[in-house]
C-alpha positions in Angstrom: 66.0 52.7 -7.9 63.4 50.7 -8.4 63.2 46.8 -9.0 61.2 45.7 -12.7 60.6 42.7 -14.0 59.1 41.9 -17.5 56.9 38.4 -18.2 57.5 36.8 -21.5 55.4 34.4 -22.4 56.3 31.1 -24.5 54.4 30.6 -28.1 50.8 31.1 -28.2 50.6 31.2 -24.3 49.2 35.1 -22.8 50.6 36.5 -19.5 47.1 35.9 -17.9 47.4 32.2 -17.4 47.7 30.9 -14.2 51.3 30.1 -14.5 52.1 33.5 -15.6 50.3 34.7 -12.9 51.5 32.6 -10.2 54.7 34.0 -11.2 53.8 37.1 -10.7 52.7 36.8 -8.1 56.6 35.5 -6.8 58.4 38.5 -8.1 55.5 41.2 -6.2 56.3 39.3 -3.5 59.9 40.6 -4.0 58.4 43.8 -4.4 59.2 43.6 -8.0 57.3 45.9 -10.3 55.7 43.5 -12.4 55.5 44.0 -16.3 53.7 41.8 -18.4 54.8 41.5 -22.2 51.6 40.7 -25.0 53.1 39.2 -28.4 50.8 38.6 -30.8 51.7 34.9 -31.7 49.7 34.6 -35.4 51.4 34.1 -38.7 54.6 36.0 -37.6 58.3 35.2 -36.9 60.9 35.4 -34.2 61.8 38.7 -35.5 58.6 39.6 -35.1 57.9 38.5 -31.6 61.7 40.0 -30.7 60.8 43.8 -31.7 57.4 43.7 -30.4 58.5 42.6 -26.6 62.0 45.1 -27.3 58.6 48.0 -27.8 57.3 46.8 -24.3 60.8 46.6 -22.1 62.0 49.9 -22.7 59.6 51.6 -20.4 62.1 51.1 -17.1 63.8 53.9 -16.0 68.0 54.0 -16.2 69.2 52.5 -13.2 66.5 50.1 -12.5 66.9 47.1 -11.2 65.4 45.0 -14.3 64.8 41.4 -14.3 63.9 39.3 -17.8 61.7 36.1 -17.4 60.8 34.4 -20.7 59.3 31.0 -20.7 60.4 28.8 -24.3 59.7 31.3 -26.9 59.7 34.0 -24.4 63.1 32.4 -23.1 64.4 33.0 -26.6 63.4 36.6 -27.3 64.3 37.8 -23.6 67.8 36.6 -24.4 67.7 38.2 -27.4 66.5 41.3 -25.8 69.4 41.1 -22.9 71.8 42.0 -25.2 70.5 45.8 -26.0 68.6 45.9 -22.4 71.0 44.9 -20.3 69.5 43.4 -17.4 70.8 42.4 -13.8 69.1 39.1 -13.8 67.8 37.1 -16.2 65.5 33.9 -16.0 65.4 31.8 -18.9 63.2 28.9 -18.6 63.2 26.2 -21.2 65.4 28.1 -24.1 63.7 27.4 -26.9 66.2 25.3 -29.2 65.6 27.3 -32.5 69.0 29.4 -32.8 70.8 28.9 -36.0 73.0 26.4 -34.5 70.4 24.1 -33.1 68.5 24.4 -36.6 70.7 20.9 -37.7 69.5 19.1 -34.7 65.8 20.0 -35.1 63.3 16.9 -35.9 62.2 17.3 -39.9 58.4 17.1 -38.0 59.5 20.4 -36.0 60.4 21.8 -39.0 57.6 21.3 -41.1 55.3 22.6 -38.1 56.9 25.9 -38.5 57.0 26.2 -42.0 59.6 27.0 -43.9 59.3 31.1 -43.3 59.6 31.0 -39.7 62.8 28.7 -39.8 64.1 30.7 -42.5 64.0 33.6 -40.3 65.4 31.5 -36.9 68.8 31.2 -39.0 68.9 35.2 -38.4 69.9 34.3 -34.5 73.3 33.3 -33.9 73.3 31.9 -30.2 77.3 31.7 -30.0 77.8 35.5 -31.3 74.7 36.9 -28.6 75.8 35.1 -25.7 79.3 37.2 -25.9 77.2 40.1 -25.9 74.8 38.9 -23.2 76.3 41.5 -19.8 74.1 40.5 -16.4 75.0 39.9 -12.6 73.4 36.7 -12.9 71.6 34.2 -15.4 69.7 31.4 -14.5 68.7 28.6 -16.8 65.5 26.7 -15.8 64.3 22.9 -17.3 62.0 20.2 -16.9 64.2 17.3 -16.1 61.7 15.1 -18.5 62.3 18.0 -21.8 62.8 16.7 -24.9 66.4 16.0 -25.9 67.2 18.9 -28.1 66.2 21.5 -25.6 68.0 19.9 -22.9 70.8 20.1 -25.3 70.6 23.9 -26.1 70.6 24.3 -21.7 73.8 22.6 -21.4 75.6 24.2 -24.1 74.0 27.5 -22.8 75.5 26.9 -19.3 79.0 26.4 -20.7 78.7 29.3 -22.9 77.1 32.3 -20.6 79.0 33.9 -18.1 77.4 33.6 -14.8 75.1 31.2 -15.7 73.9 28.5 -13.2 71.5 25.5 -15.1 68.5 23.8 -12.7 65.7 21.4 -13.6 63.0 20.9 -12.1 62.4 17.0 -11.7 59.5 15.3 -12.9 58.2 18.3 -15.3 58.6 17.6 -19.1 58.0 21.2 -20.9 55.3 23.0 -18.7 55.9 26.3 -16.7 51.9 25.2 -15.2 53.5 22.2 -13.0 54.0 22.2 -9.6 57.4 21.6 -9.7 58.3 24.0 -12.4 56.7 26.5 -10.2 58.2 25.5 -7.0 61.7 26.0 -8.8 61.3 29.7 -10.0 60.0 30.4 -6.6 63.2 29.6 -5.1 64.9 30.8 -7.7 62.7 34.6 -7.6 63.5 33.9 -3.7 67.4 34.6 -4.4 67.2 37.8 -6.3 
């Protein structure tokens, strides 16, 4: 049985920056088979993005050990994919708050930076009805301890609602996988799995 992990990346970042590597480079250490999800970001939707990282994490073989990291966006579609995937850990780090229940709470200027085709098409993902679905040994919900309100929001409600969820923040970090301190927490976190 061998232990996989798959990289998500958040919106418009790629696997090869130095954050994603870094953590990479924390899950190897764990002797982790390292897989590292491309989504092409432009002028496409979460549904999008959802079935072209489900095309990349089917490669693990049954009985594997698989781990999902996603990072904001990536956070979102590697919940997503838990459901069907089925993971023994997974490591969500700054859930992005764009289910169909946070869509009320999101700033009119969010909005209208996504355009009203990409949060037509967030309304498609029920956060309440996945999480029931949502089956792994352990889930671990990651911050910045300086995030904006609404995504601290969508982390506390996501830690009442997942089963074995634990919530940490990293303090001192607003919305950036690149700091120190963000970093430092999914090393100890990687470190436990």
């Amino acid at each position: 049985m061998a232990k996989v992990v798959y990289i998500i990346p958040g919106y418009q970042h790629t696997t090869s920056l130095k954050s994603y590597r870094e953590v990479a480079r924390y899950f190897k250490s764990r002797n982790y088979q390292v897989e590292l999800v491309k989504i092409n970001w432009a002028r496409r939707v979460m549904s999008d993005y959802v079935a072209e990282a489900k095309g990349q994490v089917v490669r693990h073989k049954k009985g594997d050990a698989v781990c999902l990291f996603g990072f904001s966006f990536g956070a979102f579609i590697a919940l997503n994919l838990a459901e069907q995937i089925i993971p023994k850990y997974l490591i969500l780090g700054s859930l992005s708050p764009y289910f169909k229940e946070d869509l009320p709470y999101v700033k009119k200027t969010w909005k209208e930076f996504w355009g009203k085709r990409r949060i037509k098409d967030f309304s498609n993902f029920y956060f309440n009805k996945l999480v029931k679905k949502v089956k792994c040994s352990k889930i671990y919900l990651l911050g910045g301890g300086d995030e904006v309100p609404e995504l601290k929001r969508r982390l506390k409600e996501a830690v009442k609602k997942i089963r074995n969820s634990e919530l940490y923040y990293a303090e001192q970090v607003g919305h950036d996988l690149g700091h120190k301190n963000y970093l430092k927490l999914v090393k100890e976190i990687v470190s436990n799995i």
